[in-house]
KOLROTOR-182241 format. One record per atom (N, C-alpha, C, O, CB): residue in three letters; x, y, z negated. Coordinates in steps of 0.1 Angstrom, whole numbers, plus 5000, padded with zeros to 4 digits. Glycine has a CB too. Example, Ala and Ser with C-alpha at 12.3 -4.5 7.8 and 13.67 -1.06 7.14 Angstrom:
REM KOLROTOR-182241
ala513249434922
ala512349554922
ala513249674922
ala514249674915
ala511349554910
ser512849784929
ser513749894929
ser512950004921
ser513450114920
ser514149944943
END
This chain:
REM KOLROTOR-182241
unk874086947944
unk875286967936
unk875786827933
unk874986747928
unk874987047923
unk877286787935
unk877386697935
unk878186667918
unk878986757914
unk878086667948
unk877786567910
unk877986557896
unk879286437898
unk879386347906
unk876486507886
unk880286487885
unk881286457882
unk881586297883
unk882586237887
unk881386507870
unk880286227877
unk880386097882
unk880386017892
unk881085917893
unk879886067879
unk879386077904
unk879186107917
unk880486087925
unk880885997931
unk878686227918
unk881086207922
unk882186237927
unk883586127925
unk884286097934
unk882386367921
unk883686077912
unk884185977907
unk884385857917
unk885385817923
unk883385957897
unk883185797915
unk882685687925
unk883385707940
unk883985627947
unk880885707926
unk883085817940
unk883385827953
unk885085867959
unk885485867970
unk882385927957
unk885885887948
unk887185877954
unk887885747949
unk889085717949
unk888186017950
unk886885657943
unk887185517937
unk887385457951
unk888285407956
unk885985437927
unk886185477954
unk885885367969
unk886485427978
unk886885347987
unk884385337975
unk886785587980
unk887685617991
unk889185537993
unk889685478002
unk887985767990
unk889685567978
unk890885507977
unk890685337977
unk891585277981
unk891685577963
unk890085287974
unk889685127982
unk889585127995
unk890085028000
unk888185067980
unk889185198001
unk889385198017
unk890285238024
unk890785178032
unk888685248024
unk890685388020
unk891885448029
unk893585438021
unk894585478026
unk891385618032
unk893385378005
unk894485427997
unk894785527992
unk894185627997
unk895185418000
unk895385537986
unk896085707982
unk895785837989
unk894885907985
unk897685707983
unk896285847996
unk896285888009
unk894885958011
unk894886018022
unk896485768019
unk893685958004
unk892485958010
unk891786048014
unk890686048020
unk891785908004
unk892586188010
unk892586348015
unk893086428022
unk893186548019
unk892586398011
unk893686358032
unk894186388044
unk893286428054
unk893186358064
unk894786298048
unk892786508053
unk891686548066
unk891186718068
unk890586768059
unk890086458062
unk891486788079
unk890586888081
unk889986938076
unk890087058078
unk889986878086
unk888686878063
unk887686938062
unk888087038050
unk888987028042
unk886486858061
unk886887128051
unk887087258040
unk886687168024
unk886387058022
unk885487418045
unk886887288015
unk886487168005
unk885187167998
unk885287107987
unk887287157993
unk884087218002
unk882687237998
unk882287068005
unk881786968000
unk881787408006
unk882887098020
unk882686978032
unk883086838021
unk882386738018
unk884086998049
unk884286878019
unk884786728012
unk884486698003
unk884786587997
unk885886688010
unk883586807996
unk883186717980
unk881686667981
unk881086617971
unk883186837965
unk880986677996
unk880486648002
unk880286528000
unk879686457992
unk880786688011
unk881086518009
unk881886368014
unk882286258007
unk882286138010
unk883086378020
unk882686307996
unk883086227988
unk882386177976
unk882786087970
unk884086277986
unk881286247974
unk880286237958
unk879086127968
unk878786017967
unk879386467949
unk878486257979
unk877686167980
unk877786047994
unk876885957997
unk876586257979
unk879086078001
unk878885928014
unk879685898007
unk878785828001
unk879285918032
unk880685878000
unk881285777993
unk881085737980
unk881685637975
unk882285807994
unk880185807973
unk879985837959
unk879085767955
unk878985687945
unk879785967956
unk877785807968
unk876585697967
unk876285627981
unk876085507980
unk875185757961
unk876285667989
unk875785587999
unk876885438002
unk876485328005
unk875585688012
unk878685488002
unk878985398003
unk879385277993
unk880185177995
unk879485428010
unk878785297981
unk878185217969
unk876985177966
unk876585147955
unk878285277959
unk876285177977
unk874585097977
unk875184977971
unk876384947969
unk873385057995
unk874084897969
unk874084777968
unk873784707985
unk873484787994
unk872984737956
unk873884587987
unk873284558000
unk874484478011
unk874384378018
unk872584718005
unk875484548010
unk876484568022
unk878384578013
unk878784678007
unk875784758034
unk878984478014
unk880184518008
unk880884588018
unk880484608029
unk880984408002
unk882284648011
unk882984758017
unk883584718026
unk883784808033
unk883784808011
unk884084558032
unk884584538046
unk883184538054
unk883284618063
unk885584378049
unk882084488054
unk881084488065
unk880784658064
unk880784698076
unk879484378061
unk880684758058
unk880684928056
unk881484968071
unk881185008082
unk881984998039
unk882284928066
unk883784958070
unk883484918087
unk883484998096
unk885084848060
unk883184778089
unk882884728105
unk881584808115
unk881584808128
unk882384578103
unk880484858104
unk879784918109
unk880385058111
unk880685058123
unk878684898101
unk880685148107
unk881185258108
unk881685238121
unk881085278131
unk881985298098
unk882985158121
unk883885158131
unk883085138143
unk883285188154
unk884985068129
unk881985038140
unk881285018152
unk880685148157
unk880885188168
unk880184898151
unk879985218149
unk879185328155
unk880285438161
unk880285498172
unk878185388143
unk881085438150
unk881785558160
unk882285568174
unk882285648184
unk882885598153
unk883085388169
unk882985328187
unk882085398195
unk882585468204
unk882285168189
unk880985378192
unk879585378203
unk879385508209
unk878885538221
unk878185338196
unk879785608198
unk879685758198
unk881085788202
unk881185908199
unk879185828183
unk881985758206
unk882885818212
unk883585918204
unk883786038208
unk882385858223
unk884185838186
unk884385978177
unk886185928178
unk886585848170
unk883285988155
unk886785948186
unk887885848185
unk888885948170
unk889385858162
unk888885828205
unk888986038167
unk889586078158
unk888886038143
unk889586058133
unk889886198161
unk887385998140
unk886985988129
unk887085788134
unk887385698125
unk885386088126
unk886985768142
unk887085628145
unk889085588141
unk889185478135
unk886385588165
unk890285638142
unk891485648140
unk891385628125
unk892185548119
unk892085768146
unk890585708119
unk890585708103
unk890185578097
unk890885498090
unk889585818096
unk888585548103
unk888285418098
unk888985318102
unk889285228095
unk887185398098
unk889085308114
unk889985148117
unk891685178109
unk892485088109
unk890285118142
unk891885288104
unk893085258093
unk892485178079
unk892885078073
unk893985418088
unk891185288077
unk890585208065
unk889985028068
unk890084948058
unk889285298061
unk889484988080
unk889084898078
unk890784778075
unk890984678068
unk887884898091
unk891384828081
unk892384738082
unk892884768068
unk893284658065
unk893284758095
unk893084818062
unk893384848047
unk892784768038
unk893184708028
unk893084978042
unk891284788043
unk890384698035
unk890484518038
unk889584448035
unk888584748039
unk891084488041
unk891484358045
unk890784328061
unk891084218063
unk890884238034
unk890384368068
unk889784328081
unk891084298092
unk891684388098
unk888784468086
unk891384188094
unk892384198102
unk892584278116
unk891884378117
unk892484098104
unk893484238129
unk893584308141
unk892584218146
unk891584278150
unk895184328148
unk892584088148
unk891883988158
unk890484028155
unk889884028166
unk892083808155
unk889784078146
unk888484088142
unk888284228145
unk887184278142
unk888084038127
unk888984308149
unk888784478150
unk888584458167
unk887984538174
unk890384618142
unk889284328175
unk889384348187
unk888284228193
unk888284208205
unk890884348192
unk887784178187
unk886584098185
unk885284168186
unk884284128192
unk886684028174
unk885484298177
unk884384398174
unk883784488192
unk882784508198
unk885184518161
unk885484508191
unk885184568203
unk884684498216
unk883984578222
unk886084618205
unk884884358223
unk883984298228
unk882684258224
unk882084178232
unk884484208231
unk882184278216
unk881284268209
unk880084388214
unk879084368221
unk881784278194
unk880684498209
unk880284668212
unk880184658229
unk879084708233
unk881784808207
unk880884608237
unk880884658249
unk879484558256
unk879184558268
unk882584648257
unk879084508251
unk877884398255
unk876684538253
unk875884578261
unk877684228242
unk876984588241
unk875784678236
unk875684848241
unk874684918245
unk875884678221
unk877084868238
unk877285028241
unk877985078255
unk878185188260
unk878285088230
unk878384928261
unk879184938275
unk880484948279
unk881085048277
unk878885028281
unk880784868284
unk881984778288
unk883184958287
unk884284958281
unk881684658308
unk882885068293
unk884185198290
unk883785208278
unk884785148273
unk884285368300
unk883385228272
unk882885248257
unk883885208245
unk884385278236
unk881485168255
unk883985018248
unk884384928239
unk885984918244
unk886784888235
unk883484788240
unk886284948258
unk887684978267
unk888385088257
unk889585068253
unk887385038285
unk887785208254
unk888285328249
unk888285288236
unk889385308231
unk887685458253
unk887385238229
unk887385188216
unk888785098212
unk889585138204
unk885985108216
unk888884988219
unk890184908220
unk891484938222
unk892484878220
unk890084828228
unk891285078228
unk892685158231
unk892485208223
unk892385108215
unk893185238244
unk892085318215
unk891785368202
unk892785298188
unk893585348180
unk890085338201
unk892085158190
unk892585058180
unk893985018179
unk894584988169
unk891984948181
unk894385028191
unk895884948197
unk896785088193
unk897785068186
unk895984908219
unk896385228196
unk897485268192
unk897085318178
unk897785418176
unk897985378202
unk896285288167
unk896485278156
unk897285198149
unk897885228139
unk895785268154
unk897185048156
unk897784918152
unk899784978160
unk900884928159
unk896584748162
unk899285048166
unk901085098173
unk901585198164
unk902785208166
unk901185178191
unk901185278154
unk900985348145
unk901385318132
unk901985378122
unk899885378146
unk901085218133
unk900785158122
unk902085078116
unk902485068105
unk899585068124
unk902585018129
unk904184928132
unk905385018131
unk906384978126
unk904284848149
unk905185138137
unk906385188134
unk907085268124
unk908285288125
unk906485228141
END
């Protein structure tokens, strides 16, 4: 059961990452209170890791996993969170050393038409 404070926390830091905006998504709402008390509520409020390195890791994994619509979300958030374009396309040569050169290719197109998205 996710508690009021929990929950709190967690559309604090959503709206730190994605903005206003931060419930825009698909999911049912058992799913998103989910989501929001405890991956944003507590996990992405550990201590350990601030919200732009969060933010790089995510993008990286989903990279890796081939989530390109949950990867669309965070590379809006990372770039929200101050992470620039040069360092999101940095990431992705980065990834393709590890997860493989189509991997980090689809990842980078992913990003580009976010960043094309994003311009108009």
């Amino acid at each position: 059961m996710i508690e009021e404070e929990q929950y709190e926390r967690g559309v604090a830091r959503m709206k730190e990452l994605f903005g206003e905006d931060y419930t825009a998504t698909p999911m049912g709402d058992d799913f998103m209170d989910i989501t929001i008390g405890y991956l944003f509520g507590d996990i992405w409020n550990r201590d350990g890791l601030e919200l732009r390195e969060r933010s790089m890791i995510t993008c990286a994994v989903l990279t890796a996993l081939g989530k390109e619509l949950q990867l669309k979300t965070h590379l809006r958030g990372a770039l929200h969170a101050g992470i620039d374009r040069k360092a999101v396309e940095e990431m992705m040569i980065h990834i393709a050393h590890y997860a493989g050169w189509p991997t980090a290719v689809n990842g980078l197109r992913v990003a580009r038409e976010v960043f094309e998205e994003l311009d108009t």
